[in-house]
C-alpha positions, 0 to 999 in steps of 0.5 A: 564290499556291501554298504547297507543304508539303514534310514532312520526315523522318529517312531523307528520300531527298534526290534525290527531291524535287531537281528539283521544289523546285530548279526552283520555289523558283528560278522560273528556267523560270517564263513571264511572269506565272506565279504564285509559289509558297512552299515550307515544310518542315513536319514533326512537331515543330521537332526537325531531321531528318537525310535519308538523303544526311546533310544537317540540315533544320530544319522550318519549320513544324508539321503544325497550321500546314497552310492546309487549301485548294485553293492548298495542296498538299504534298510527301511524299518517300521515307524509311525511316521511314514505318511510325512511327505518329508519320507518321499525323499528316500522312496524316490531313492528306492526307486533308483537303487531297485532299478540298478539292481541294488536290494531294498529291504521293507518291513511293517510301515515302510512297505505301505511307502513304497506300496503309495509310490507303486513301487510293489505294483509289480513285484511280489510282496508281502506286508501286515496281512491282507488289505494293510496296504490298501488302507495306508496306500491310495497308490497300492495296484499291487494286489494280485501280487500280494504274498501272505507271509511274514517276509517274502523276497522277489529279486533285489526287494524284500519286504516284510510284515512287523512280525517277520522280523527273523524270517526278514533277516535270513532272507537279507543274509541268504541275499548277501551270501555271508553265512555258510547255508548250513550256518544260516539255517542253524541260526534261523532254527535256533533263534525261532525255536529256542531248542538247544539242539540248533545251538550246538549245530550253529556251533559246529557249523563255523571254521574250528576255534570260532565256536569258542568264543560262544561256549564260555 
């Protein structure tokens, strides 16, 4: 089983963390006999946070209780608060879980943190479009490296820009290997798109008698 470490924020842009944590805590699209997964907010301190959309998220858990292993991975949402030196704690724990094997997921803000402790000198990554993180990380080498697309995967990290949301998700799930691949190209479609047609093919993708529920 996956625990997958949400770390939260003040600012924490809410949308960008909306399809892939609704779709694994729900398991909804999950095929036969996936294993499960556990997501928990971690953060600093116990304090609550408030996310940029006004909501209070009371974190689970703290940055120390981290299981550092290949079943863990984390979550690093947007904010716009990553230049606080206090966030340095959980980069550092990045750090630790990517060189175990464990998968970190970046999006929007939290990428030009990783990108300021070198963490994307090496790997191939994506972010807010060319020259975003050299304006937001002094540290940044990884130029050579940079992807123009809204979510990119290289090995245990996957990072994405505040646009790429979807793309980002489908990436994190294909990594987890939770959904049946047509499922997960039924639901990506159906969600860009909007067309029907990618609906009624996500239906026709679970085990019989699941689609039910969705067709009421």
């Amino acid at each position: 089983m996956y625990t997958i470490y949400v770390y939260v924020l003040d600012t924490l842009a809410d949308w960008e963390l909306g399809y892939v944590t609704a779709e694994l805590n729900s398991c909804r699209f999950f095929k036969k006999d996936s294993q499960r997964v556990t997501l928990t907010t971690v953060s600093g301190s116990k304090d609550p946070v408030k996310t940029m959309g006004g909501l209070t998220v009371v974190p689970d858990c703290l940055i120390d209780d981290i299981v550092v292993s290949e079943t863990s991975m984390l979550f690093l949402p947007g904010a716009d608060t990553w230049n606080d030196s206090k966030h340095r704690a959980i980069i550092e724990k990045a750090e630790e879980l990517l060189a175990v094997g464990a998968a970190v997921c970046a999006i929007c803000g939290a990428t030009a943190a990783l990108a300021d402790y070198g963490l994307l000198d090496k790997r191939r990554h994506t972010s807010n479009g060319p020259g975003f993180l050299e304006m937001f990380s002094h540290g940044y080498r990884g130029q050579s490296l940079y992807v123009d697309k809204p979510s990119v995967t290289d090995g245990n990290l996957i990072t994405a820009s505040s646009t790429g949301a979807l793309l980002w998700a489908k990436q994190i799930i294909e990594y987890l290997d939770v959904f049946q691949s047509d499922t997960l190209e039924a639901w990506y479609e159906y969600f860009s798109t909007g067309k029907l047609e990618y609906f009624f093919a996500l239906m026709q993708t679970l085990p019989s008698g699941d689609e039910k529920m969705y067709n009421k």
